[in-house]
Every structure is written in structure tokens, then in C-alpha cells.
N, C-alpha and C positions, 0 to 999 in steps of 0.2 A: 287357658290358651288365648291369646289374643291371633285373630287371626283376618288376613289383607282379603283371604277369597270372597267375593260376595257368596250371599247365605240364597238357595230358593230352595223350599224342601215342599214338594207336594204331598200330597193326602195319600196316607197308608190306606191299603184294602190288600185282600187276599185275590190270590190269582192263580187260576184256575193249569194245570198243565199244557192245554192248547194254546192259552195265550202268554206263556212264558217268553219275552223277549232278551233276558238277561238270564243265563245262570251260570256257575262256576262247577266245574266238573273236578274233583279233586282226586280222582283215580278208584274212589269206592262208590262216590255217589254223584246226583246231581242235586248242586243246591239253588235256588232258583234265589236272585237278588233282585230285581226289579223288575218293569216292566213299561210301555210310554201310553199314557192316558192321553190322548187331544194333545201331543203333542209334549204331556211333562210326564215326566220322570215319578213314579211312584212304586212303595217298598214292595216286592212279592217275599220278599224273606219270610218263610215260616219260621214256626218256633223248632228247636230239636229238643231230644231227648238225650238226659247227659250231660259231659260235658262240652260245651260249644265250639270249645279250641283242639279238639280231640280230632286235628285230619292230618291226615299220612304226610310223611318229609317230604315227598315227591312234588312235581311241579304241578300247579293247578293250570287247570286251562278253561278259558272262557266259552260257552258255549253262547249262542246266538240265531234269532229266526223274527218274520217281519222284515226282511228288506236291511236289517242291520249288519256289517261287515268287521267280522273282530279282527286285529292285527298286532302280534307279540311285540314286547319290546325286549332291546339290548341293554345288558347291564356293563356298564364302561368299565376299562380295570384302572384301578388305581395306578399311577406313577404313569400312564400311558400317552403319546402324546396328546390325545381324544381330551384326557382326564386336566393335563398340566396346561394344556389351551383354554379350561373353561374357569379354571381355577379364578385366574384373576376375577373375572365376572361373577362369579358366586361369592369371592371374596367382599369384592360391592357390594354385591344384594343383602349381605350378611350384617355388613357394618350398616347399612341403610336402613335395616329392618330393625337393628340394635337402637337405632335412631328414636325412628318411629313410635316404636315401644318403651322407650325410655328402659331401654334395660344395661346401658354403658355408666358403669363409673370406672373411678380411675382405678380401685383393683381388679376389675372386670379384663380392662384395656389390656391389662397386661397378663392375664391368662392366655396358651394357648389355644389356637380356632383349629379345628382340622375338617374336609371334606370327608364323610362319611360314606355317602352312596352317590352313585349316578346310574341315572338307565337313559336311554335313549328309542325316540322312537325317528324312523328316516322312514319319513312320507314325501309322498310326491310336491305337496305344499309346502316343504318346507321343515328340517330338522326341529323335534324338539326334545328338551332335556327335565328330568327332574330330579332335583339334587336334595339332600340334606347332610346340612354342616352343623358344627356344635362349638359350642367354647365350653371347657372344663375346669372350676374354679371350687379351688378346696377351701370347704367351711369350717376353718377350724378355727378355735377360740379357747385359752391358756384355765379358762374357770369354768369349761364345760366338764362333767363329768360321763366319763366314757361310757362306762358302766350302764348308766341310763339314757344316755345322752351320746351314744357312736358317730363317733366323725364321721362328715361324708363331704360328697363333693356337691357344688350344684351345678347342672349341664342347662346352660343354653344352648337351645335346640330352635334351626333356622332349616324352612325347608320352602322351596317354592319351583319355580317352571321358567325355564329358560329359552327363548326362538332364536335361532341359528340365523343372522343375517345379513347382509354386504360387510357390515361392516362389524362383526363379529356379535357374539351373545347379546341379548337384551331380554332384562328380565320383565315378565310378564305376570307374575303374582308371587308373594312369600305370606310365611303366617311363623310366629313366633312360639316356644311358653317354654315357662322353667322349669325344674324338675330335681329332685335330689338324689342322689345315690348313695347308700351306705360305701364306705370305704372297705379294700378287702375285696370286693368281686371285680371281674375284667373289665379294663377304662376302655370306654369306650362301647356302643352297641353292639349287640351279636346281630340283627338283623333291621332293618328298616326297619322307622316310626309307623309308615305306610309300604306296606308293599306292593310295586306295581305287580297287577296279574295283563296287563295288556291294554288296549284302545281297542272302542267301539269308533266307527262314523254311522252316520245317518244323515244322510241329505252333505251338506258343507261343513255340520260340525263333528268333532272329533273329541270324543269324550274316555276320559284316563277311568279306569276300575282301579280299585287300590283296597287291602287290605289292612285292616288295624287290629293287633292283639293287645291287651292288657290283661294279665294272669289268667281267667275262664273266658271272658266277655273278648269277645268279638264282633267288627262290622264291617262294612265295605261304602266306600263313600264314593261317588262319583265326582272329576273335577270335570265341565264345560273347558278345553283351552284353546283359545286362538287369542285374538289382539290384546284382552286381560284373559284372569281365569277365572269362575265362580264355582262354589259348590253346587250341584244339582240335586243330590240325594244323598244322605246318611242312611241305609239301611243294616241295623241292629239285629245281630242272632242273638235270640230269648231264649230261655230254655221252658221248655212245658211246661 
């Protein structure tokens, strides 16, 4: 993954139940993600038993303590006008980050891009959005053999954070990577790369929680966002 967020990851330690200042409540249990050391952000995530990805459909919710203020976001619906407002801008951010990353060629250009997701958070500071777009480009080639060798497609995958301003969207960080898909399963994602669970503030900054699955393995990373975005913390569920 090539990625625009800047990186600050502090020092894992265990952490104790009184001083939990992060954890996500997923309707069975509480699982404790982080907590602020002097001021930085470090993992409480314990390890589970099992499997890691094994939490109920239902909406998680962030719990919070220390002086910290959690605050849900909105997920934008597609085709809406919210949605076909930001479009163009994401459109931007998308072909900029294709840039960057040197991931445009000329059969790339001419694959389909479509918006994925959007959530929304409306603070008093000032609207902000996090989006992820994709472009879909089938890998196929006339001397592969199927058999061993199953077409697929490969998705470029663009996700980043948008601030609502006078003079419409302006993007504030994106991060890139590629990825393949066997051909034959549904185009397109079933759920967010990340999925927002909500914003923390603390003091003036306002910090995204977000969730990442990949088949057992789970984590939840925190983005810092105001004028750019940085990562704060990747905190990884282990299993025992």
C-alpha cells in the first residue's frame, strides 16, 4: 500500500481497565483499542481467543473516558445530492493520487472509477468526509491458463478525507494500493476497506476510529484530521 497519511505509531503496553480511554463496544462485549500516554496514543488492544473477526452484524459503538468525547458519523447514500456534490472532488483526489503513485497507464485510464463509500462527520468546525473510490481493470491475457491461472480483475483502491469549504471540498490526505480479485465474485466491495466506527475529540483534535478486516486478522487504526491527516495508531487484534 503506498500511503499519503503521515505514520506516528507509539509504544504498545497493556492497559489496565481503569485507565481504558478507547474501547469499542460491539453489543457482546468491550474491547479496549487504545489509550493517550503524555499525550500519544498507544495500543490497549489485548489479544482474544478465537477467531478475531468473529463480532456480531450489529453496529459497534465507541466507548470513551479521560475527558475524551466520541461522536457518530453519517454514512452519505449514493446518487444523493450530498453524494453527486462531492463526486467531482473525490474524482480529483483520485486521479492525483493515481499520479503520485504512478499507478495510470493508458489501459488503466480507460477503465471504469466508481465512488464506493462516503461517511460524514458535521462538527461544529466544519464538515468532514471520508470516501473510498476504486477503478476496476480486468487482467486478462489470451496464453494464461485458467485452470491454474483464474482471471481476475485488479482494483485500484483510493481512499482519503475531504473538509467541506467556501469554496467546496478540498482534500486533506489520500493513500493508495492495488489488489486482485478472482473473477466470478461480486464487482465491487461488500463493505468498506476501513470502516468508520465514529470520532474521538480531545482538546482541538478530532481523531477518526476505523476498522480493518482481512479474512481472521483485524485492526483499528486511528486517523489525526484537521488541515492534513496523519496515522496516530494501528492497533492489531492477536489472537492468544
Amino acid at each position: 500500500m503506498t500511503v499519503a497519511f503521515g505514520l506516528l505509531l507509539g509504544a504498545s503496553g497493556g492497559a489496565q481497565s481503569s485507565d481504558i480511554a478507547l474501547a469499542v463496544d460491539d453489543g457482546t462485549r468491550v474491547h479496549p483499542i487504545a489509550r493517550l500516554v503524555d499525550g500519544r496514543w498507544v495500543s490497549a488492544a489485548p489479544c482474544t481467543t478465537g477467531d478475531s473477526s468473529s463480532t456480531p452484524g450489529g453496529r459497534q459503538r465507541l466507548i470513551v473516558s479521560g475527558g475524551l468525547v466520541a461522536k457518530d458519523v453519517r454514512a452519505v447514500g449514493p446518487s444523493t445530492p450530498e453524494w453527486l456534490r462531492l463526486a467531482p472532488a473525490i474524482g480529483q483526489a483520485f486521479e492525483r493520487r493515481e499520479r503520485e503513485a504512478r499507478l495510470t497507464t493508458d489501459r488503466t485510464a480507460r477503465a471504469p472509477r466508481a465512488i464506493d463509500w462516503i461517511y460524514a462527520l458535521d462538527d461544529i468546525a466544519g464538515r468532514v468526509y471520508y470516501f473510498e473510490a476504486s477503478r476496476r481493470v480486468p487482467n486478462a491475457s489470451d496464453d494464461v491458463d485458467a485452470d491454474t491461472d483464474p482471471p481476475g480483475t485488479i482494483r485500484i483502491a483510493v481512499a482519503g478525507f475531504l473538509r467541506d469549504g467556501r469554496e467546496g471540498p478540498v482534500s486533506i490526505g489520500t493513500k493508495s494500493e492495488l489488489r486482485w480479485e478472482q473473477d466470478g465474485r461480486p464487482a465491487g466491495p461488500g463493505r468498506p476497506d476501513l470502516m468508520p466506527l465514529g470520532t474521538i475529540k480531545h482538546g482541538d483534535r478530532s481523531v477518526w476510529v476505523m476498522k480493518g478486516q482481512s479474512g481472521p486478522s483485524s485492526w483499528f487504526t486511528l486517523y489525526e484530521v484537521g488541515d492534513a491527516t496523519r496515522t496516530v495508531l494501528t492497533a492489531r487484534v492477536t489472537s492468544c
